[in-house]
C-alpha positions as CSV (number, residue, x, y, z in Angstrom):
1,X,3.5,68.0,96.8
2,X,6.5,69.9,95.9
3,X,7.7,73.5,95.0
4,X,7.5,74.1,91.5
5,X,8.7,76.7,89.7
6,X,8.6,77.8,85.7
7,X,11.1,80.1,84.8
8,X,14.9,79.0,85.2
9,X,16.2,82.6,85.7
10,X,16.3,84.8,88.5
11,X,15.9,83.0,92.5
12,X,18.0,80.2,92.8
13,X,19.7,78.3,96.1
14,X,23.0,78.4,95.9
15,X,24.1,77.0,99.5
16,X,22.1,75.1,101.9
17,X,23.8,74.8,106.0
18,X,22.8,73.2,108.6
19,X,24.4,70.6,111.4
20,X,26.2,68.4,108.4
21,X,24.4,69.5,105.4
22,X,26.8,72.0,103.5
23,X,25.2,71.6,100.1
24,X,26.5,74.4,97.0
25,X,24.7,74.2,93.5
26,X,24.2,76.5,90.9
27,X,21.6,77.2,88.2
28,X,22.1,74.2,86.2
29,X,22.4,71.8,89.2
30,X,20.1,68.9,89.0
31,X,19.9,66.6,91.9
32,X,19.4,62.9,91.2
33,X,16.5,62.5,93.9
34,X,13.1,61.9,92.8
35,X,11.1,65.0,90.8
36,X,13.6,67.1,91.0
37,X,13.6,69.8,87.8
38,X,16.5,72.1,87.1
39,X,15.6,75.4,88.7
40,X,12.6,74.2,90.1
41,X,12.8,71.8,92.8
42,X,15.9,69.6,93.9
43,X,15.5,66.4,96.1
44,X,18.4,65.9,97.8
45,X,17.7,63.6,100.1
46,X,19.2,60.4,98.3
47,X,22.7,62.3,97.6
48,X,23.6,64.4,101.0
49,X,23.7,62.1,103.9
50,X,21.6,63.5,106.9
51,X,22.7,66.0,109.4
52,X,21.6,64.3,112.8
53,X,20.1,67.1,115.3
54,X,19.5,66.4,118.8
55,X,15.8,67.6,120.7
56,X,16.9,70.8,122.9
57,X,20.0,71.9,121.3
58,X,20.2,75.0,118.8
59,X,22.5,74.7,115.6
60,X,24.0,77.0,113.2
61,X,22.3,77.1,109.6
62,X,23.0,79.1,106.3
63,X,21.0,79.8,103.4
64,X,22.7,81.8,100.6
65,X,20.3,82.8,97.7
66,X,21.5,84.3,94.4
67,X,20.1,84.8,90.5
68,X,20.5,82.6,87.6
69,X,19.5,85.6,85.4
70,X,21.3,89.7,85.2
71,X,19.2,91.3,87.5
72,X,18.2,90.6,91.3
73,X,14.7,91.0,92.8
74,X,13.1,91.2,96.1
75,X,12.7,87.7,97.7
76,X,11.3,85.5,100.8
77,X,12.8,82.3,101.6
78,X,11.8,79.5,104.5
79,X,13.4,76.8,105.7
80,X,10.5,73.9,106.9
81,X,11.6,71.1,108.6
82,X,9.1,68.5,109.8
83,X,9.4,67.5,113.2
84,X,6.4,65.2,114.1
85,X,7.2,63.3,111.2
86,X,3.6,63.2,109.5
87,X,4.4,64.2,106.2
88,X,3.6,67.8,106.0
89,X,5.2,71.3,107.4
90,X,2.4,73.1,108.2
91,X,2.1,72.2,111.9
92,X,2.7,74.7,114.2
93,X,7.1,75.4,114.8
94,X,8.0,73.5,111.2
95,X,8.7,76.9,109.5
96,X,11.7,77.1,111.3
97,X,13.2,80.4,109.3
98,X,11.6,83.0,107.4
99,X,14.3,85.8,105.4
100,X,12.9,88.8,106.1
101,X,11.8,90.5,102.2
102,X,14.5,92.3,100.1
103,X,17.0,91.9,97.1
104,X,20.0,89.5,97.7
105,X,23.2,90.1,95.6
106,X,23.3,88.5,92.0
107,X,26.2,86.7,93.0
108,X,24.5,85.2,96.1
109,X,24.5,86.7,99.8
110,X,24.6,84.0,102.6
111,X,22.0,84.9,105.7
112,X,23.0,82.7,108.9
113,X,20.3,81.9,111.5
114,X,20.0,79.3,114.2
115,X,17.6,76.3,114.4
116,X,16.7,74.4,118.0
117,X,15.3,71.4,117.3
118,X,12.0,71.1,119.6
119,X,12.3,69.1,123.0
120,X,8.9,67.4,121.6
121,X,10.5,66.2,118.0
122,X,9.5,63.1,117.2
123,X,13.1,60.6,116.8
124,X,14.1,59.3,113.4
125,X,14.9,60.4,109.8
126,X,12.6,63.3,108.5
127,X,12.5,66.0,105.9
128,X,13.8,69.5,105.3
129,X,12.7,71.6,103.3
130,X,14.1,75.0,101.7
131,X,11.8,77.4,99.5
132,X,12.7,81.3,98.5
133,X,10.5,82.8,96.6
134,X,10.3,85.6,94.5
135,X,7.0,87.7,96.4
136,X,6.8,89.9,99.5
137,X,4.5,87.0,101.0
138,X,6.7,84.1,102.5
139,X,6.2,80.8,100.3
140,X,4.7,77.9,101.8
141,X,6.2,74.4,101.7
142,X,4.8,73.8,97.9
143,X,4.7,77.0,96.5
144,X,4.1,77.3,92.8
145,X,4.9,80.0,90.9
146,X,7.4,82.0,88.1
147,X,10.2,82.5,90.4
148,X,11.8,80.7,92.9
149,X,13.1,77.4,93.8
150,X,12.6,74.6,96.4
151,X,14.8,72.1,98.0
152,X,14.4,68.7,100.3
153,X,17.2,67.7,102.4
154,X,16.5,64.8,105.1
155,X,17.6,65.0,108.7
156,X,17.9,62.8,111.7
157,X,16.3,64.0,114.5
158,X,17.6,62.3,118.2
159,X,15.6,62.2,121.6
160,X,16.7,64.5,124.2
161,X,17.1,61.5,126.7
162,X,17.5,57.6,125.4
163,X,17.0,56.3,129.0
164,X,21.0,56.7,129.8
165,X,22.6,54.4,126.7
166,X,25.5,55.4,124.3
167,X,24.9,54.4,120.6
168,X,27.3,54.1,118.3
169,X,26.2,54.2,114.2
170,X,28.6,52.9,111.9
171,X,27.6,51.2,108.3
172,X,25.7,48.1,108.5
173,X,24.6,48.1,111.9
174,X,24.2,49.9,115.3
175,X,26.3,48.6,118.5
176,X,25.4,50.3,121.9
C-alpha cells in the first residue's frame, strides 16, 4: 500500500539524496510511476535510475522538506528502505532515518544523515521509501492522512563479497 495524502498544501518533499538519487520536485510535481497523485504520493522508481549501495559501507543522504501552502507546521519524516527484499519496511533496521519533530522553513530546509547499508542485505534492486508527515508521531511506510507526502525511489543493493570477481554493468548486458 502506499502513502496517501488529501490536502495538496502544506508538507511536501522537495529534494530526495542518497548514493546517486538527487531528486528536486515541487508542489505540482507529478511523477510518471505508477499511483502516483500530485502531493500525495510520487513513484519514482521508473524515472530516476537507481543509486547502487554496497552491504557494509555508510553513504551520505539528504532529505529537504518544505510547504506548498503560507505557513509551516511541525513535521516527522522517515526514510524506509527495504533490505531483505520482501515487499514491506516494517522489518527490523528498514526505517533507516527518522527527522526528529519540529517546523522546517517554508522555503524548504535540507537535513543530511548517513545510511549503512546492512552487511546482511539481501543483493538486487529494491525499494526506498520517503514519508514526512505532518504529526509528532513518525509516519509509517503507508501513512494516510491530511498532510504529508510519500515517495518510492528504487535502489540496488550489492553483496559485501562476490567471491573475488570484478563486474562491469553497462546497457544491454553485464561482462565480468
Amino acid at each position: 500500500t502506499n502513502p496517501s495524502f488529501s490536502s495538496t498544501a502544506d508538507e511536501e518533499l522537495f529534494n530526495v539524496t542518497l548514493g546517486t538519487i538527487n531528486n528536486t520536485s515541487n508542489c505540482s510535481s507529478v511523477a510518471s510511476g505508477p499511483g502516483s497523485v500530485n502531493s500525495s504520493y510520487n513513484n519514482y522508481t521508473t524515472t530516476v535510475p537507481a543509486a547502487t549501495l554496497i552491504a557494509g559501507q555508510t553513504y551520505p543522504a539528504s532529505v529537504t522538506v518544505g510547504y506548498c501552502g503560507t505557513l509551516s507546521y511541525s513535521n516527522i519524516f522517515c526514510m524506509f528502505i527495504d533490505w531483505n527484499r520482501n515487499g514491506v519496511f516494517t522489518d527490523a533496521g528498514e526505517t533507516v532515518y527518522t527527522k526528529p519533530y519540529g517546523a522546517s522553513l517554508l522555503g524548504g530546509t535540507a537535513y543530511p544523515f548517513t545510511v549503512t547499508v546492512p552487511t546482511t542485505a539481501t543483493a538486487g534492486l529494491t525499494r526506498m521509501r520517503v514519508v514526512v508527515n505532518e504529526s509528532s508521531v513518525a509516519p509509517t511506510p503507508t501513512q494516510s492522512g491530511t498532510w504529508g507526502e510519500g515517495e518510492d525511489y528504487l535502489v540496488n543493493v550489492l553483496a559485501l563479497s562476490d567471491g573475488g570477481n570484478t563486474w562491469s554493468w553497462q546497457p544491454g548486458g553485464m561482462t565480468g
